[in-house]
C-alpha positions in Angstrom: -6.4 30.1 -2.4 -8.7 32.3 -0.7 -6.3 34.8 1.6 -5.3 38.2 0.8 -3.3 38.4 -2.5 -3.6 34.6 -3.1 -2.8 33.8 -0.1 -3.5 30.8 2.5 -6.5 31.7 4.6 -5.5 29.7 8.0 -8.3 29.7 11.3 -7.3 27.7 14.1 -9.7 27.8 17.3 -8.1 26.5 20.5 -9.1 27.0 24.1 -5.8 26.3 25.5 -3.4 29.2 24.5 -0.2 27.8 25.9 -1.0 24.7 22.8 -2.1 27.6 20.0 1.2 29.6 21.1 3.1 26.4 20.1 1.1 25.6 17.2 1.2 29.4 15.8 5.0 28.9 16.0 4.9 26.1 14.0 2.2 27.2 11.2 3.8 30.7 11.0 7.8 28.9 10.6 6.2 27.0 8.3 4.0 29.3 5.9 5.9 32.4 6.5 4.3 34.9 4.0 2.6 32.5 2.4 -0.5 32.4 5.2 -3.0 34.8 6.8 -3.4 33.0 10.2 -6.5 34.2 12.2 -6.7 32.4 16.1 -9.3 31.8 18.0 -9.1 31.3 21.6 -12.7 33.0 23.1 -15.6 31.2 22.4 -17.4 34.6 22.6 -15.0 35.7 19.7 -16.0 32.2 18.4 -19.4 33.2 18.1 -18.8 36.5 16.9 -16.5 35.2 14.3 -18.9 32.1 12.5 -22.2 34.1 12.8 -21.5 35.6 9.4 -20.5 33.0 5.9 -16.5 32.7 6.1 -14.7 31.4 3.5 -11.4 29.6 4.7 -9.3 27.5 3.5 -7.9 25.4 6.7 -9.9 25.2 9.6 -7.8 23.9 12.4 -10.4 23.0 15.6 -9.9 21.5 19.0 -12.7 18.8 19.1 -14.5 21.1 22.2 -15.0 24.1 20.0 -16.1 22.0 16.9 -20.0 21.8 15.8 -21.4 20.3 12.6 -22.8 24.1 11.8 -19.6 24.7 10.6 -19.9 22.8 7.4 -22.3 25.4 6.6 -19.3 27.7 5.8 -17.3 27.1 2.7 -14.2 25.4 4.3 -12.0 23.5 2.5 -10.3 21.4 4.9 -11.1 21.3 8.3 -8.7 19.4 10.8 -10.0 18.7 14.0 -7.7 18.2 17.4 -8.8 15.1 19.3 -7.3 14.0 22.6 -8.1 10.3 21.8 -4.9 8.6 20.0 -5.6 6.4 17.3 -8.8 8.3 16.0 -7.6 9.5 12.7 -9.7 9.0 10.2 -10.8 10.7 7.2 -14.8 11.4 7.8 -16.6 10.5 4.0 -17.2 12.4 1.8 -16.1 15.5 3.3 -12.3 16.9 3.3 -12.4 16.3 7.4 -9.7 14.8 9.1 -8.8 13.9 12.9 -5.5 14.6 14.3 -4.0 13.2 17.2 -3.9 16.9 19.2 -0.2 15.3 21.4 1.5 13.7 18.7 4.8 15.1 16.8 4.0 18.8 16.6 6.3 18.8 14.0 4.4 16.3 12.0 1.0 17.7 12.5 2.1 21.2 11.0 3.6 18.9 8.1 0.2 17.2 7.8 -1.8 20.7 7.5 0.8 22.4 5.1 0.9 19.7 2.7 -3.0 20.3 2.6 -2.3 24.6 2.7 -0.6 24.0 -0.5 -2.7 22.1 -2.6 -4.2 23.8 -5.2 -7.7 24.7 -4.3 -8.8 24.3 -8.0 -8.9 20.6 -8.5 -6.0 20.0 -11.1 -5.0 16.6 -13.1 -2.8 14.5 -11.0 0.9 13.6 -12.2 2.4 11.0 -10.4 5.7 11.5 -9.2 8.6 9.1 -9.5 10.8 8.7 -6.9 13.8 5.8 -6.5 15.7 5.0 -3.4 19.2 3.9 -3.8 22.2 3.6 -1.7 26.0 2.9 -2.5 26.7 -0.4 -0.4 24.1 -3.5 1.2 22.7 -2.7 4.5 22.9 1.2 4.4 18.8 1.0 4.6 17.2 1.7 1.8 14.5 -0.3 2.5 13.6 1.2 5.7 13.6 4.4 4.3 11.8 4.0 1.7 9.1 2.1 3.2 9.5 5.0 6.5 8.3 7.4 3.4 5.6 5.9 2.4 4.3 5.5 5.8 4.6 9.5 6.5 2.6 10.1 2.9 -1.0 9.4 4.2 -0.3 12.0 7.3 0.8 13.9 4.8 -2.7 13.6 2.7 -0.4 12.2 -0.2 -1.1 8.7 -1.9 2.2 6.4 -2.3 2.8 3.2 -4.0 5.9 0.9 -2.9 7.7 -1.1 -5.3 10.5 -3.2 -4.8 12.3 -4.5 -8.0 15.8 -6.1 -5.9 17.2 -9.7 -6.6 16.3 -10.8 -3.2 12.7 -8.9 -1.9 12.3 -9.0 1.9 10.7 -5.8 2.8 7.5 -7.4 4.2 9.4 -7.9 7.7 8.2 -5.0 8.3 4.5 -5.6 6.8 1.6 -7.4 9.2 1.0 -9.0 6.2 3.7 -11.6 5.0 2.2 -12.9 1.9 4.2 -12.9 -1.3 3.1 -12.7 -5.1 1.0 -15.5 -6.1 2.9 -17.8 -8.4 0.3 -17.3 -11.3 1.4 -14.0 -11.4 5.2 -14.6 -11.2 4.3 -16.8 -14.1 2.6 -13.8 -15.8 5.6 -11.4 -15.3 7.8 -14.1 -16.8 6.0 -13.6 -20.2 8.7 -11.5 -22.7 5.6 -9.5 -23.5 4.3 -8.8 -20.5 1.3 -6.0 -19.8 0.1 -5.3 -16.5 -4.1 -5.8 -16.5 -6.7 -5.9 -13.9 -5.7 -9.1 -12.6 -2.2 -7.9 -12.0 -4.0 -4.2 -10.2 -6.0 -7.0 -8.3 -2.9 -8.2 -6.3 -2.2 -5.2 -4.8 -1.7 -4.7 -1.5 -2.6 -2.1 1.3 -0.9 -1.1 4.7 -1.4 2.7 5.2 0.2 2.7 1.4 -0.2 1.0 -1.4 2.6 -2.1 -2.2 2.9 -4.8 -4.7 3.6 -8.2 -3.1 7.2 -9.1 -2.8 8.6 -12.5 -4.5 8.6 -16.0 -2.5 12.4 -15.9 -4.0 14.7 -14.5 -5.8 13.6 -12.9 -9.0 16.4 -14.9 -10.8 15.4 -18.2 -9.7 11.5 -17.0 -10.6 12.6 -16.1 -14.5 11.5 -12.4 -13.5 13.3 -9.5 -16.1 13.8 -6.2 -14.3 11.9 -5.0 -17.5 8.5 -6.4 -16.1 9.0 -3.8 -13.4 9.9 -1.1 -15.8 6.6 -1.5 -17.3 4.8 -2.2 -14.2 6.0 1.6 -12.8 5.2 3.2 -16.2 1.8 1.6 -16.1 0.9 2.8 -12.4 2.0 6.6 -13.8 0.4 6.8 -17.0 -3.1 6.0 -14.6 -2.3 8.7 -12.3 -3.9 7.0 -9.3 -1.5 7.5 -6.8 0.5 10.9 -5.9 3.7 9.2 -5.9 5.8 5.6 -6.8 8.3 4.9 -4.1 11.0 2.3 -6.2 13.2 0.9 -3.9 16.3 -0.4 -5.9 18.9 -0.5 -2.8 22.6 -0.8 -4.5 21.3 -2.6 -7.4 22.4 0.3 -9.9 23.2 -2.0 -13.1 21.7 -3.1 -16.6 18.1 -2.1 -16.7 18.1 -1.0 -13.0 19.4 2.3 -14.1 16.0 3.2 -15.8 14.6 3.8 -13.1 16.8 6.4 -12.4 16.3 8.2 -15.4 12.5 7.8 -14.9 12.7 9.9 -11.2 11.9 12.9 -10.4 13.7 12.6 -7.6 16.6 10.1 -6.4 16.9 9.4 -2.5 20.4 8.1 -1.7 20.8 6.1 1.0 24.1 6.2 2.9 25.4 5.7 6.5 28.1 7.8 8.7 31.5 5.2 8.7 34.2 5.1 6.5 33.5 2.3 4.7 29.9 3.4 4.2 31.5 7.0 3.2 33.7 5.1 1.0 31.3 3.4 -1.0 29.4 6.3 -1.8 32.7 8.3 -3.0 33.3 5.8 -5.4 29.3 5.8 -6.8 29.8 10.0 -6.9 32.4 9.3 -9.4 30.6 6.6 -11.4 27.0 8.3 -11.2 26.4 12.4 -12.5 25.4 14.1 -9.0 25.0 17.1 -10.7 21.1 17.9 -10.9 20.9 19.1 -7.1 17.3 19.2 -7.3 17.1 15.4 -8.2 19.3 13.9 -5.8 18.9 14.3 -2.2 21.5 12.6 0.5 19.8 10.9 3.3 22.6 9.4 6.4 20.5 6.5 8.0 21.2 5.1 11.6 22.9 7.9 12.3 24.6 8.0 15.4 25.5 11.4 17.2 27.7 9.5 20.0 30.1 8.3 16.7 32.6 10.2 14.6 30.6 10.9 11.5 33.2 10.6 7.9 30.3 12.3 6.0 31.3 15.6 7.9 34.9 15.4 7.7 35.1 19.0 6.1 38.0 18.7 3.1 38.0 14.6 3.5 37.3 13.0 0.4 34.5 11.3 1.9 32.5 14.9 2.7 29.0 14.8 1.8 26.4 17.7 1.9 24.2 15.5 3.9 20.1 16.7 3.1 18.5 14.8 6.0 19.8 12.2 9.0 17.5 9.8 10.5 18.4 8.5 13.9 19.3 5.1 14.6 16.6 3.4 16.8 16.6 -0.5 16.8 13.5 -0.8 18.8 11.7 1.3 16.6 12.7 -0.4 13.8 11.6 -3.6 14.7 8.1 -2.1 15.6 7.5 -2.1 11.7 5.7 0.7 9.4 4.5 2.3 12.6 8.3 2.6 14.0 9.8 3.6 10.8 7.9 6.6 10.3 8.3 7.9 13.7 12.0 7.7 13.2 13.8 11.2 13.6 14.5 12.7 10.7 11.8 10.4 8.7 8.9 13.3 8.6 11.2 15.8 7.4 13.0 13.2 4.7 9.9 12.9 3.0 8.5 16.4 3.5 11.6 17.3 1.4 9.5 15.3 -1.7 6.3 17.2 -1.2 
């Protein structure tokens, strides 16, 4: 980048201070050193500042202050502050983006550092791998997995969802309910099976990227985990997408467990109880833990009014926990939108960026 010393060159212009302190807090806890942050408040000062060519890196602008003169600078990303919710949108062909100025603070710094520390230089994309387990049914896999790939385009990341499980029901939480058409079950059923265009062609699209879950069960359909194995390791070779999301839930047998040796990182899924806390014990000891870069421990529904086993400091249950998401029901059964504005959701899936 362009800053001192390499580092982030940072500009925010906002009229209201009391909203710049806040958002300096935020920018500064999250870049640290790695930032120089110039703020703009005066629009004399605003004047001053533009009337000579800058080159900066993030442009952070309440929509008041912003004019199209400024593309005339060499910015890299620019992020304007509306007041309008549901405005943001990507403008074409230009690295400008709209953000909701009153939503999560928290995920609005996420949104612009994820964007801080991408390489200026444009660099091959690798897609990374990463595979959502848990120890027992019902811990929620599902709804965090899906909750991450939600949180990837704020993030200005690319995510594809894949669900390989016996029994496929994520798209409860999809506006679309269509399953894969059964030409292409038929397809996948072929021992020699090669994803091709027609396969890319099914595809579908809700904020991410998802392939279409099964009408039902992938037993009764003649479907080999294999056929997903070479689905995944088709969508990484092409490097379209900035990540694969695989959401195998607590089906950690035969050739379920490639897909763990695939990941670069493993998400696993637990809850607070005993029994949930029980069931995870017993995976530690049949699964290497070991790599503490790899696997990261995520407590769903969690529940601050109930006693929490994970915690139980010298229990054989205690679990360094990475992240807790908050039970919420209601938001839940909003869908996609819900999930990812779950507590804790932002900040489990910042952890992969």
């Amino acid at each position: 980048m362009r800053g001192t010393m390499g580092r982030t060159m940072i500009v925010v212009v906002e009229p209201d201070r009391d909203y710049m302190g806040r958002l300096e807090m935020g920018l500064v806890k999250m870049f640290w050193k790695e930032a120089e942050l110039e703020l703009i408040s005066e629009l004399e000062y605003f004047d001053e500042y533009f009337a000579i060519p800058k080159k900066i890196d993030l442009l952070v602008i309440d929509e008041s202050m912003y004019t199209e003169q400024l593309r005339m600078h060499d910015i890299e990303k620019i992020f304007i502050l509306t007041e309008e919710p549901g405005q943001e949108e990507e403008s074409d062909g230009q690295d400008v983006f709209r953000l909701y100025k009153f939503s999560n603070l928290n995920a609005l710094v996420n949104r612009i550092a994820s964007a801080g520390r991408t390489n200026s230089v444009t660099q091959e994309r690798r897609t990374k791998v990463v595979t959502v387990i848990s120890p027992a049914g019902g811990a929620g896999s599902t709804t965090v997995a899906m909750g991450i790939c939600a949180t990837m385009r704020d993030n200005l990341k690319s995510a594809f969802y894949i669900n390989p499980q016996m029994y496929q029901d994520f798209h409860y939480y999809l506006r679309d309910r269509d399953t894969l058409p059964m030409d292409l079950c038929m397809k996948m059923q072929e021992a020699g099976f090669e994803p091709d265009s027609k396969v890319k062609a099914c595809f579908l699209k809700e904020g991410f990227t998802y392939f279409p879950p099964l009408g039902s069960s992938r037993e009764s359909l003649g479907i080999t985990v294999a056929a997903y194995l070479r689905l995944v390791e088709n969508i990484v070779k092409a490097r379209e997408f900035d990540y694969v999301v695989i959401d195998l839930g607590n089906e950690l047998y035969g050739d379920c467990v490639k897909f763990l040796a695939m990941a670069d990182r493993v998400l696993t899924v637990t809850r607070q109880d005993t029994y949930a806390a029980f069931k995870l014990r017993i995976l530690k000891k049949s699964m290497n833990f070991s790599d503490a870069d790899k696997y990261i421990f995520i407590c769903n529904h969690f529940d601050r009014q109930k006693e929490n086993a994970l915690a139980d400091v010298g229990s054989e249950y205690s679990t360094v926990v990475h992240e807790y998401i908050e039970a919420d029901e209601a938001a839940v059964s909003r869908g996609l939108e819900g999930l990812k504005g779950l507590d804790g959701m932002q900040r489990a899936a910042y952890m992969l960026l």
